[in-house]
C-alpha positions in Angstrom: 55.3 37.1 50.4 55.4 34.2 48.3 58.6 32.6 46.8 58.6 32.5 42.7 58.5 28.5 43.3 55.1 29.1 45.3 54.0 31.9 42.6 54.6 29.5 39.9 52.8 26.7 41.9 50.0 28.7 42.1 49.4 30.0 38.9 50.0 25.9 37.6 47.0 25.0 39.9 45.1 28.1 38.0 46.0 26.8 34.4 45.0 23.2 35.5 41.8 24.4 36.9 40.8 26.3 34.1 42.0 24.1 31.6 39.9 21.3 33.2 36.7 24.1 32.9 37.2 24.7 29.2 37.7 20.8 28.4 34.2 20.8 30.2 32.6 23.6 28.3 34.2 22.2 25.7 32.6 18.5 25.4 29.2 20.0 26.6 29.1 22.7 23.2 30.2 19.3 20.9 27.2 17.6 23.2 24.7 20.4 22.2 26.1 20.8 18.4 26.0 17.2 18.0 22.1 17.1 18.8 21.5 20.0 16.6 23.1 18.6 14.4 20.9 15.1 14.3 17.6 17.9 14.8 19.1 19.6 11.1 19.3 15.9 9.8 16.2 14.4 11.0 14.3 17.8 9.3 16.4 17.7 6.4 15.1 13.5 5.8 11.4 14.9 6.8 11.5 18.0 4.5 12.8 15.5 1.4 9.6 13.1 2.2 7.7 16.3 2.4 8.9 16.7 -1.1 8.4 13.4 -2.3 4.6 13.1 -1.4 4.3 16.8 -2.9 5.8 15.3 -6.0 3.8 12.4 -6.3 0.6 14.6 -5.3 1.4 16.8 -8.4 1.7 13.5 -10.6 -1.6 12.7 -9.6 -3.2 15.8 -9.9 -2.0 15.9 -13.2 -3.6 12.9 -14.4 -6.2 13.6 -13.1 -6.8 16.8 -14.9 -5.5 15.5 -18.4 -8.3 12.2 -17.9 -10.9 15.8 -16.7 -10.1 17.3 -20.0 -11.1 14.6 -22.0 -14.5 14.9 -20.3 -17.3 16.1 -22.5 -19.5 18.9 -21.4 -22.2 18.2 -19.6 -24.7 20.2 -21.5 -23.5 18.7 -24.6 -24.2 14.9 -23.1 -27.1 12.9 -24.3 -29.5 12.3 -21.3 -29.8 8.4 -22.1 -25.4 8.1 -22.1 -25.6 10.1 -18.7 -25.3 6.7 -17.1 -22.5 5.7 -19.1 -20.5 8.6 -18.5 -21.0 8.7 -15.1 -19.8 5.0 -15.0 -16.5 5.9 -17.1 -16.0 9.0 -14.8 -16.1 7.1 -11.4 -13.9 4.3 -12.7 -11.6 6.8 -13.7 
């Protein structure tokens, strides 16, 4: 049988051991949340540029239907201004 000094011994080495695994585990979970973490924050910054373009999309849209609005029937157009409508509507 072993002496409590070699019991005690023993079950040190054990603690060390596993105390070196979980440091390990440890550093390799911060490794994987840290990546995650930059994956969130590079979607977050692509999401809000996502947003952005939607945003300036809608501002143009927008204009673009107030300036359509403003438009004058085309059955109620005079076939000799057709020209100068057309010319108004494509430098619109």
């Amino acid at each position: 049988d072993l002496t409590p000094e070699e019991k005690a011994r023993g079950l040190a080495r054990a603690i060390r051991k596993q105390t070196g695994e979980v440091r390990e585990r440890w550093e390799r979970l911060k490794g994987h949340v840290g990546g995650w973490q930059t994956e969130v924050e590079q979607a977050l910054e692509r999401l809000q540029d996502l947003q952005s373009s939607m945003d300036q999309l809608d501002l143009h849209l927008t204009r673009a239907e107030e300036t359509k609005a403003t438009w004058q029937p085309v059955g109620d157009l005079l076939i000799d201004s057709l020209q100068d409508h057309i010319d108004k509507t494509s430098v619109s």
